[in-house]
Backbone as CSV, one residue per row, in Angstrom:
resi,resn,N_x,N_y,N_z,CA_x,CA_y,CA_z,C_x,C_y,C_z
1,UNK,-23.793,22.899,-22.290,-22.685,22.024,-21.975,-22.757,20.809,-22.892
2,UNK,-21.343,20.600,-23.461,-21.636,19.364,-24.178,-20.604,18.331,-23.932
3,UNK,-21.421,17.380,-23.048,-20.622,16.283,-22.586,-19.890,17.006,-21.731
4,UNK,-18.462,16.417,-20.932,-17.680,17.230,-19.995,-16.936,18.624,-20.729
5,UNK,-17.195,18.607,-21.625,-16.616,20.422,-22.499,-17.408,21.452,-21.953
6,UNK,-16.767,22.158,-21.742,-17.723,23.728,-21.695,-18.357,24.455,-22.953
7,UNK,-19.012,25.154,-22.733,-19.457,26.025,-24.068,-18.623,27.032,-23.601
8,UNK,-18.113,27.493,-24.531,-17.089,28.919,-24.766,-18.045,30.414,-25.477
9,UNK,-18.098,31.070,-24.571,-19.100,32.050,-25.230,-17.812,33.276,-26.102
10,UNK,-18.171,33.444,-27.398,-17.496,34.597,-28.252,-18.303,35.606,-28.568
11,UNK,-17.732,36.814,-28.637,-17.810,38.190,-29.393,-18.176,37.774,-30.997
12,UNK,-18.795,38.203,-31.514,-19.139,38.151,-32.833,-18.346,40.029,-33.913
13,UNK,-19.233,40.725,-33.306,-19.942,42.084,-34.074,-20.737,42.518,-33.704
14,UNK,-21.102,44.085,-33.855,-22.414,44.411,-33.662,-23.402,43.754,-32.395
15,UNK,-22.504,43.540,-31.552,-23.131,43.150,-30.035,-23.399,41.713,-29.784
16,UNK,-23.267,40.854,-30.954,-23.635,39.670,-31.421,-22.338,38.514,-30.700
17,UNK,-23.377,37.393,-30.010,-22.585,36.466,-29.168,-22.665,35.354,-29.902
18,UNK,-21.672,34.565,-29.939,-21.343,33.509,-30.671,-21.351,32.273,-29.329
19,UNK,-21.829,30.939,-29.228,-21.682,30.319,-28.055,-20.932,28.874,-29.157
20,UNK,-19.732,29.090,-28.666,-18.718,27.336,-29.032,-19.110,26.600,-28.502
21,UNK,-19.364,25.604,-29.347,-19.790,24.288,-28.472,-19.374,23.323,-29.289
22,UNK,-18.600,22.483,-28.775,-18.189,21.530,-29.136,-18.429,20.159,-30.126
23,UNK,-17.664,19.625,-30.461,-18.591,18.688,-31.138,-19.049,17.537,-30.350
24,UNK,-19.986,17.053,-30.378,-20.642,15.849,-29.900,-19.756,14.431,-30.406
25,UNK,-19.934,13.155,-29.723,-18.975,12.478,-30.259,-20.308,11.695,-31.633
26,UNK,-21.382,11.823,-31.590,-22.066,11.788,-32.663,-21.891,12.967,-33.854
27,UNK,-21.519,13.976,-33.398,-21.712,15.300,-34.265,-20.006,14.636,-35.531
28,UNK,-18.984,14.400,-34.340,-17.979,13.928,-34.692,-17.846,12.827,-35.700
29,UNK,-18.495,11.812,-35.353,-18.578,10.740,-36.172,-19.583,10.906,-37.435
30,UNK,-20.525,12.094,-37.178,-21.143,12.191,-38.898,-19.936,13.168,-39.562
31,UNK,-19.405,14.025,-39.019,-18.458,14.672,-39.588,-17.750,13.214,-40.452
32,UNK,-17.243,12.962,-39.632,-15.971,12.153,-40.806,-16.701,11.154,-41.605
33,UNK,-18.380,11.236,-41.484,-19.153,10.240,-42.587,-19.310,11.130,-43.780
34,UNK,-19.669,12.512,-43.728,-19.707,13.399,-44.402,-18.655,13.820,-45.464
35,UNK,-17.524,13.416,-44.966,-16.128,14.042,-45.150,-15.746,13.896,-47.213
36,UNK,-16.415,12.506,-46.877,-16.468,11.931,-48.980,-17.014,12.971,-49.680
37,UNK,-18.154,13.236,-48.829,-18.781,14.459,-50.174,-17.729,15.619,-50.895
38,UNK,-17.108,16.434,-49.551,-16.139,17.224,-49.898,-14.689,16.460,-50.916
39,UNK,-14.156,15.434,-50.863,-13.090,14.936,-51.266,-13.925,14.694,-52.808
40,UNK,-15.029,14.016,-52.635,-15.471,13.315,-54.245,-15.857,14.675,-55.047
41,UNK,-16.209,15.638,-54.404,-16.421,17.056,-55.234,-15.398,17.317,-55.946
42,UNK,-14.357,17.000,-55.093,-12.785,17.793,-55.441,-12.589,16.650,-56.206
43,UNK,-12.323,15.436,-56.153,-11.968,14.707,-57.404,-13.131,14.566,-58.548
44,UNK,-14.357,15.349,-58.931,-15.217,15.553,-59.896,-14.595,16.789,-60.296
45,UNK,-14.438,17.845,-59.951,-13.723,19.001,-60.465,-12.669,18.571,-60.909
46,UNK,-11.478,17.681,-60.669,-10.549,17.634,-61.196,-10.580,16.863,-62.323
47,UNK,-11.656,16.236,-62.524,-11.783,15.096,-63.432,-12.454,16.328,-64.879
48,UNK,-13.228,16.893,-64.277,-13.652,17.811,-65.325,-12.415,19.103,-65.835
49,UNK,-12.113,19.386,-65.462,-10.991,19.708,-65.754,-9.435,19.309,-66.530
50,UNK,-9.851,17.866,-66.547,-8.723,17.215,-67.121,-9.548,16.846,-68.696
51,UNK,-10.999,16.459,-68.621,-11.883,16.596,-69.254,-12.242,18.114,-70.360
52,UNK,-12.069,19.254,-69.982,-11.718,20.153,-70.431,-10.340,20.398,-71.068
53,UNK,-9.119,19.998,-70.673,-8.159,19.897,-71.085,-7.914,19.348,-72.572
54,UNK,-8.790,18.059,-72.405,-9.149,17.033,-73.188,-9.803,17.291,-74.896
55,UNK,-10.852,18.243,-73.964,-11.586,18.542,-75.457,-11.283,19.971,-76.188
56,UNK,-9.792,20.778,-75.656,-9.384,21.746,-76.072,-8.085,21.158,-76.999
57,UNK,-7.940,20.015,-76.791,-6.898,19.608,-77.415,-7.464,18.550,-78.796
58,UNK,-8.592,18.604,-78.855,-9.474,17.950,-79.867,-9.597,16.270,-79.845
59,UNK,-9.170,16.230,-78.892,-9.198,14.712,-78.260,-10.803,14.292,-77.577
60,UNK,-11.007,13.146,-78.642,-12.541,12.960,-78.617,-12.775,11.913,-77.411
61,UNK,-11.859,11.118,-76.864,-11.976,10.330,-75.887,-11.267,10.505,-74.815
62,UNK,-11.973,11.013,-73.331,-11.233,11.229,-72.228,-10.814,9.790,-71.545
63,UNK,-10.018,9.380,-71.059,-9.691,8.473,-69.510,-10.071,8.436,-68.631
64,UNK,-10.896,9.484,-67.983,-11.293,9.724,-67.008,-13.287,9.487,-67.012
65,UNK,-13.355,9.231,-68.191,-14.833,9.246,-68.401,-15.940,8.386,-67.678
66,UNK,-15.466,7.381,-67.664,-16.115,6.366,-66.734,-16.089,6.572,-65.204
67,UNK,-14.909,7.096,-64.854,-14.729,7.110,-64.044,-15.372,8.544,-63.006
68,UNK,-15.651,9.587,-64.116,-16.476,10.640,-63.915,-18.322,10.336,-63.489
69,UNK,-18.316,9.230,-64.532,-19.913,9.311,-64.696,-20.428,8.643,-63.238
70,UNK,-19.602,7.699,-62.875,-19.270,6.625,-62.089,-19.819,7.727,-60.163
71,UNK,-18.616,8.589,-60.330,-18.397,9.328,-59.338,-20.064,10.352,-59.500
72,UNK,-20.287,11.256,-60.325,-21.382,11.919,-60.715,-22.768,11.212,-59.707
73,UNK,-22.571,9.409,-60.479,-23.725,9.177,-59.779,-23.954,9.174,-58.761
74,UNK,-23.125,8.471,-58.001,-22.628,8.333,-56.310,-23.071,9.818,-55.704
75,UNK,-22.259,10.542,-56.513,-22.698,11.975,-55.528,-23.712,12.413,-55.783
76,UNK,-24.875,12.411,-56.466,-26.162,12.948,-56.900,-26.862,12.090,-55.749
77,UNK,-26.662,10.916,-55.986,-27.294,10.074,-54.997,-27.395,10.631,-53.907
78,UNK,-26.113,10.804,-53.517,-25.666,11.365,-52.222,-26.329,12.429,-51.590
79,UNK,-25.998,13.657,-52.333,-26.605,15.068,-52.354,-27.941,14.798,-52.172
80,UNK,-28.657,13.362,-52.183,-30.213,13.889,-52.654,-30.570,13.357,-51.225
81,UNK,-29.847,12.447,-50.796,-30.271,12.016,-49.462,-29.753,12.908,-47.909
82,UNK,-28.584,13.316,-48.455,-28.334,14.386,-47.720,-29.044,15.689,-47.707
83,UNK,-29.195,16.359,-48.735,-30.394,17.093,-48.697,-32.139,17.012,-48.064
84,UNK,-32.332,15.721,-48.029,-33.509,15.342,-47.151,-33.530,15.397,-45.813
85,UNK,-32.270,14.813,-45.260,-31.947,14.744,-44.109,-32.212,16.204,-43.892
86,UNK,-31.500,17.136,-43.814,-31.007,18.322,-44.013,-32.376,19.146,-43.864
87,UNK,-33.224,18.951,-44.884,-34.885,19.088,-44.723,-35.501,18.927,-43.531
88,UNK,-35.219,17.609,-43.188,-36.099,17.166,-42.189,-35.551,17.098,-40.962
89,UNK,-34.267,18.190,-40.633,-33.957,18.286,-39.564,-34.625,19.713,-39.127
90,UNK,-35.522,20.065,-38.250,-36.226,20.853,-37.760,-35.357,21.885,-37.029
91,UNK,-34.820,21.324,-36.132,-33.892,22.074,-35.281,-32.877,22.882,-35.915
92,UNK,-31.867,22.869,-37.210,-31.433,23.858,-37.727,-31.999,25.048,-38.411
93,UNK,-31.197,25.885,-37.774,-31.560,27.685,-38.418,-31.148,27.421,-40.259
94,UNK,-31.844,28.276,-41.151,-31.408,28.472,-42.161,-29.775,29.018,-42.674
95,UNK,-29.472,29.130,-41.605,-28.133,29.665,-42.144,-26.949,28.359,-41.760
96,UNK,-27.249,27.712,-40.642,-26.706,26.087,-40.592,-27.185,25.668,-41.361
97,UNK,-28.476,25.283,-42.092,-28.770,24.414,-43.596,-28.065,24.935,-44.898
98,UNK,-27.519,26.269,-44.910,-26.949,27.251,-45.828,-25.390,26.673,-45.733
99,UNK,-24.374,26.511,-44.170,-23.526,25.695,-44.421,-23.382,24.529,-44.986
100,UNK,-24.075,23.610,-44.463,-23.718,22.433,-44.433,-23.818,22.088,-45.774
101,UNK,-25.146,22.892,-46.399,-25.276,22.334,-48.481,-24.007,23.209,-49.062
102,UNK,-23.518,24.232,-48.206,-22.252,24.806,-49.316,-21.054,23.534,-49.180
103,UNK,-20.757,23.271,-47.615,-19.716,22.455,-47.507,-19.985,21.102,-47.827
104,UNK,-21.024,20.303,-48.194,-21.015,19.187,-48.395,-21.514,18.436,-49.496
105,UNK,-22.335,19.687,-50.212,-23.133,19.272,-50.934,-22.555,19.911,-52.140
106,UNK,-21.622,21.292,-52.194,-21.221,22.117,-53.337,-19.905,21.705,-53.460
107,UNK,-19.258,20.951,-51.854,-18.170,20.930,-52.083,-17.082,22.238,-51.908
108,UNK,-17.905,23.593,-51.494,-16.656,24.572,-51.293,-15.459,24.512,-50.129
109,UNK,-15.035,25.360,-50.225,-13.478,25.528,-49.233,-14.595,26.247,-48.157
110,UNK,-13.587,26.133,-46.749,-13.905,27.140,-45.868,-13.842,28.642,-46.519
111,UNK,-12.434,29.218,-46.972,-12.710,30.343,-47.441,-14.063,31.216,-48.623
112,UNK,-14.208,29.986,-49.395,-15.588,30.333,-50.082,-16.300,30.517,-49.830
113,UNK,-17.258,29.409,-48.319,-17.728,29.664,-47.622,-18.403,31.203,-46.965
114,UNK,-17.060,31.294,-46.241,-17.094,32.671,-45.658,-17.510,33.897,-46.533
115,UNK,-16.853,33.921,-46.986,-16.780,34.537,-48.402,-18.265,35.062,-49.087
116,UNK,-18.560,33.392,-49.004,-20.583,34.013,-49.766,-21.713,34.482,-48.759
117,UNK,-20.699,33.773,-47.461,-21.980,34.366,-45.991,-21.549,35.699,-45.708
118,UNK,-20.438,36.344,-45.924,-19.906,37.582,-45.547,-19.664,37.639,-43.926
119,UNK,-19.127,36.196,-43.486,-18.403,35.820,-42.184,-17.069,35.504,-41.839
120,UNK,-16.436,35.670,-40.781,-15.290,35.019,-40.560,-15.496,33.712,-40.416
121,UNK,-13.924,33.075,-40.313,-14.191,31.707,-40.368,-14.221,31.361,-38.692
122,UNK,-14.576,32.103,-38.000,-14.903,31.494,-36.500,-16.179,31.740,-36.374
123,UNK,-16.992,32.305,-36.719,-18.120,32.173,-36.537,-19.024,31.107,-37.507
124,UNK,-18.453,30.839,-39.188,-19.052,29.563,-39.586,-18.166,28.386,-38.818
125,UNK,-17.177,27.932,-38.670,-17.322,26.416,-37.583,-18.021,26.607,-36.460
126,UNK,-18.473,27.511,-35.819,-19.493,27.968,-34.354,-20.966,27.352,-35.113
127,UNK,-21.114,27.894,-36.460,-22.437,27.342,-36.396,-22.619,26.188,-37.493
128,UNK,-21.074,25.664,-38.317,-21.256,24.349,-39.052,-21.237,23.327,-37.562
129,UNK,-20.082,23.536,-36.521,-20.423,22.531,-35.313,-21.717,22.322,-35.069
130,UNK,-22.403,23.332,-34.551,-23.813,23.320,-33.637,-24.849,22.768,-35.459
131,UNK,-24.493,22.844,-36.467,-25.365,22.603,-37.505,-25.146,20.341,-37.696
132,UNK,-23.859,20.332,-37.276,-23.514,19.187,-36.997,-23.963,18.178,-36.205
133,UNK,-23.969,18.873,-34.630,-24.542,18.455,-33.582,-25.928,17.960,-33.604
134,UNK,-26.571,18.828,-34.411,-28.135,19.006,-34.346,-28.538,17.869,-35.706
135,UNK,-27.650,17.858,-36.729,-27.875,16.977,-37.286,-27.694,14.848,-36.978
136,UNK,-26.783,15.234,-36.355,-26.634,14.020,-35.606,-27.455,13.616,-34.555
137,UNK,-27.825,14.416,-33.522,-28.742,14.258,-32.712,-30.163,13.708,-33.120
138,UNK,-30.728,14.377,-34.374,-31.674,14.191,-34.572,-32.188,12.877,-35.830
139,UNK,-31.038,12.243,-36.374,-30.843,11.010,-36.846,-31.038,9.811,-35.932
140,UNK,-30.140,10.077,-34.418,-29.944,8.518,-33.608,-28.491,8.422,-33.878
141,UNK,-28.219,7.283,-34.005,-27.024,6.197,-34.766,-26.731,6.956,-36.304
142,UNK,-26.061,7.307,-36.498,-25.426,7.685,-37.807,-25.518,5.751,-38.396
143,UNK,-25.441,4.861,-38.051,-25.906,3.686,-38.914,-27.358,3.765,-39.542
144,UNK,-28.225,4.126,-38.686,-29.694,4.544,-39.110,-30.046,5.251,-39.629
145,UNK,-29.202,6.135,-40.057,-28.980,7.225,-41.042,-29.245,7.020,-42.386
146,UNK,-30.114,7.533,-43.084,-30.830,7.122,-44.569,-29.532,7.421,-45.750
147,UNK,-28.544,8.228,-45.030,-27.501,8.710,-46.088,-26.654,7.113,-46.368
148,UNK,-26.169,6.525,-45.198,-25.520,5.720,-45.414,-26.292,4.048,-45.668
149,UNK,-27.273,4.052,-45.460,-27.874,2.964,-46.103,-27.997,2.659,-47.667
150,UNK,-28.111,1.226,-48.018,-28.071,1.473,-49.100,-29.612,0.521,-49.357
């Protein structure tokens, strides 16, 4: 049970039970702390890409350059502290540490996701939630959180 929500038990496959559980209002609030990684991925891909554009057209100086290297660092940073966390959360299964570095740390889509686990997409939010939960739980305060300190 989480908080006044129920857990929702699902059918998976192959006899396999899936248990929904909700998000925590901590699980919740690292979610939307998390949320930059995915957006700054997507504006580093696009930047490289415009960057590619750039040097097919023999154009030796991009616009976007500073503003790439800028972003690069931030997220390396990022990735490296999130990845620790991630480490040193005990309580997740390898295949919740397998989400959370595709979605936050690679930056993929849900469908990619699925895709490389060879899952539907109801069974990865069943276990990016509960990979969520467990990560929050085991921080405290998402303020105390080593990701967002500086």
């Amino acid at each position: 049970m989480c908080g006044s929500l129920p857990d929702i038990t699902l059918k998976e496959g192959e006899g396999k039970t899936l248990v929904y559980r909700p998000l925590t209002l901590a699980g919740k609030e690292l979610q939307n702390k998390l949320r930059p990684c995915v957006e700054n991925q997507k504006k580093i891909l696009k930047i490289e890409q415009e960057r590619t554009v750039y040097k097919e057209q023999g154009l030796s100086a991009s616009p976007v350059g500073e503003e790439w290297k800028e972003l690069q660092r931030e997220m390396t940073a990022l990735r490296q502290k999130l990845d620790q966390q991630i480490n040193e959360t005990d309580a997740l299964s390898p295949e919740e540490r397998q989400i959370i570095r595709l979605r936050y740390l690679c930056g993929m889509k849900w469908e990619e996701i699925t895709r490389t686990l060879y899952l539907t997409r109801e069974p990865v939010f069943v276990r990016h939630r509960a990979a969520l939960n467990k990560l929050a739980a085991g921080w405290g305060s998402i303020e105390e959180c080593s990701i967002y300190s500086q």
